[in-house]
N, C-alpha and C positions, 0 to 999 in steps of 0.2 A: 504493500500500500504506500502511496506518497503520501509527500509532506501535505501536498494540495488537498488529499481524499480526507487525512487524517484530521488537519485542523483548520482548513475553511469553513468557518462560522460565522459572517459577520453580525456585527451586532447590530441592533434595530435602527442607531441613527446611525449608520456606518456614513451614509450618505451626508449626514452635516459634517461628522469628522473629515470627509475627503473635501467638502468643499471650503474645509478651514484649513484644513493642509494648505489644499491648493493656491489658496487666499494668501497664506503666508510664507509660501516659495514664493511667490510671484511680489509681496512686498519685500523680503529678504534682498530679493535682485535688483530692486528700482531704488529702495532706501540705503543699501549696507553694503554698496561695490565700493572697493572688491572684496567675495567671500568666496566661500570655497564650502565643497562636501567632502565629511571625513569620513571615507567607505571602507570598510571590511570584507565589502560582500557577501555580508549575511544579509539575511529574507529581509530586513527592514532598509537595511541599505539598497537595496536592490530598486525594492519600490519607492525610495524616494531618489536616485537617478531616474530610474521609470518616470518620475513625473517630473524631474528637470528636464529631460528631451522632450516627452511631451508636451508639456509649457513652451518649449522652445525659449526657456530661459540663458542668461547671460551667468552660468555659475559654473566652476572648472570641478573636478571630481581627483581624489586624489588617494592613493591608496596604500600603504605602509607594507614593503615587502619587507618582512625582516628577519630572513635567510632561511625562516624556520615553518614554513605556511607547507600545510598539505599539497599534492598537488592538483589535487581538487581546484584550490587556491588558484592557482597559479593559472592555470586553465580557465579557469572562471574569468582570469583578470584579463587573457589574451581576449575573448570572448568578447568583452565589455571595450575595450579598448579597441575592435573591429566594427562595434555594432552604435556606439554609445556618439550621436551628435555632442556633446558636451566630452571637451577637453579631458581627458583621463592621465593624469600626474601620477607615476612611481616615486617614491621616496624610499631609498634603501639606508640601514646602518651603514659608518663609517668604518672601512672593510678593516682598517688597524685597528681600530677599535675591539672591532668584534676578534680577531684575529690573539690580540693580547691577551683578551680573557678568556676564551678558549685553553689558551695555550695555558693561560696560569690554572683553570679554573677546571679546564675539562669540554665533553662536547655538551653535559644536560648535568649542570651543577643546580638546577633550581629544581631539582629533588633533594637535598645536600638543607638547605634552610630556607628560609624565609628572603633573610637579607641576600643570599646569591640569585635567588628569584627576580628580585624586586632590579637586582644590579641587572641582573638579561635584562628585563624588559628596560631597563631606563637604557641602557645601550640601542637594542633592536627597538624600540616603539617610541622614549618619550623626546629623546635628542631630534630623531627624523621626525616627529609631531612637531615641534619648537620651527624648525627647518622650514618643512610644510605652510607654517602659520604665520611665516615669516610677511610682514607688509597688507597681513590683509583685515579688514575693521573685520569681520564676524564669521564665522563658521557653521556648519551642520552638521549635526548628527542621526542619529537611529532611536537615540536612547527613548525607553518609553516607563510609562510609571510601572504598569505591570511586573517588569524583567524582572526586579526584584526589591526588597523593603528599602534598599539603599537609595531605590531609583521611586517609590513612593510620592515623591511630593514632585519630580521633574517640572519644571513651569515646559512652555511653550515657549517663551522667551527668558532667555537668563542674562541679566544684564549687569550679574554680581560681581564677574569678570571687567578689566578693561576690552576686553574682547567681544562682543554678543554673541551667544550662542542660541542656533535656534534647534528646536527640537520638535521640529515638525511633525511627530508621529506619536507625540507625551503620549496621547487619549487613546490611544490606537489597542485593542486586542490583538492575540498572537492569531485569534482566528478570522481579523481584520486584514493583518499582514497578509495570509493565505487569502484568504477570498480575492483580495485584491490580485495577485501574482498569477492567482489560476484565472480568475477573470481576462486579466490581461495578456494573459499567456507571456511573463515576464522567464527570461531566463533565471534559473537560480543555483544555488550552489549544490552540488548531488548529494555532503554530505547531508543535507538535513531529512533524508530519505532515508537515512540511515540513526535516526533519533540523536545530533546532533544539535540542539536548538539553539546554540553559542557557538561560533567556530571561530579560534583566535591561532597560536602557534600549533604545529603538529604535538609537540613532546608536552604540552601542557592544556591537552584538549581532548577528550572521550564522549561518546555516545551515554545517555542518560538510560536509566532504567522506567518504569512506571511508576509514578507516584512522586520520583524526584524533583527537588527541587528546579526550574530552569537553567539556571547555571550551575546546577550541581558540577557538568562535566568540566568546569572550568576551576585550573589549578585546586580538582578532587584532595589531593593530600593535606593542603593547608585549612587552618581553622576559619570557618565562614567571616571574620571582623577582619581577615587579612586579604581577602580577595579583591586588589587594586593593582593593577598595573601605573598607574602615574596617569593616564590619558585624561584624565577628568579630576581635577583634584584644584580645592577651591582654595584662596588665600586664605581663608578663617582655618585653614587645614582637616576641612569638611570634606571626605571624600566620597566618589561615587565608582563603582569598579566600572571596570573599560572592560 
């Protein structure tokens, strides 16, 4: 069974959520250039590219390869970057960088603690994010309240940052995201066919069982208060996991 069969269910007013999406991509691009979208390509990111090309909005797409992405991944990204009117940006780690710490650290030290964790990802993920972000007033993302408690209160606009972030999908259901994707016959990433419903590095990312939590499969080993990558992480040092 797919992702599409499994969890398209939109909700009753799916239809005002999209046309407040919609509403607020297309103010994003007329008030806050230059921004940019911060993509994963996962199911939520997916559909809000899906509706920058369809908008035939003015916003570049930009995508964190950081050396460690299934090749799922990777495939998905050629895919988007063949198909996608809207500009598609690779950002890679700094190859000495990553190369150093390897060498000192090993090839999957973030099974090893917390802190070697946190040091991959701020190499692979938060440096090329910074990079990424570089010159532009506001950004987007996928995050939505649902994904998790952390993600609870997400506005639609967060202007807490010197940055704006918009968060076009906050209200959105997971069986929102799907309705939307099979409706539109959006390409998507093959893992979540395979009960994937977060998909971030390979060595730090597994398929969920029934009843788990969303991102369970995401850095599984670590205690649920530590699951943060850097990607989202507020001045007051309020964080929200990536």
């Amino acid at each position: 069974m797919s992702a599409i069969d499994l969890h398209a269910r939109p909700s009753k007013d799916f239809e005002a959520k999209l046309a407040e999406t919609q509403a607020l991509l297309i103010r994003a691009a007329s008030e806050f250039s230059p921004l940019t979208q911060a993509s994963s390509l996962g199911a939520e990111d997916v559909v809000i590219t899906h509706l920058i090309n369809r908008l035939e909005l003015d916003i570049p797409v930009f995508v964190l390869d950081t050396g460690m992405l299934h090749q799922e991944t990777l495939d998905l990204l050629e895919r988007t970057k063949a198909s996608s009117r809207a500009a598609v940006n690779v950002f890679r780690p700094v190859q000495e960088s990553v190369v150093h710490f390897v060498t000192r650290e090993g090839a999957e030290p973030m099974y090893r603690s917390i802190e070697l964790r946190k040091a991959c990802c701020h190499i692979r993920k938060v440096e090329p994010l910074e990079r990424a972000l570089t010159g532009q007033r506001a950004w987007i993302t996928g995050l939505r309240r649902e994904q998790s408690a952390a993600r609870a209160e997400v506005p639609l606009i967060d202007t807490t940052e010197a940055r704006t972030k918009f968060n076009p999908l906050a209200n959105w259901t997971w069986g929102d995201v799907w309705h939307y994707i099979g409706t539109n016959q959006v390409d998507y990433h093959p893992l979540h066919d395979q009960f994937y419903p977060s998909i971030g590095c390979a060595p730090c990312t597994r398929a969920i069982s029934l009843g788990e939590d969303f991102r369970a499969g995401r850095w599984w080993w670590e205690d649920e208060a530590a699951k943060e990558c850097g990607l989202h992480v507020k001045q007051d040092n309020e964080k929200v996991a990536a």
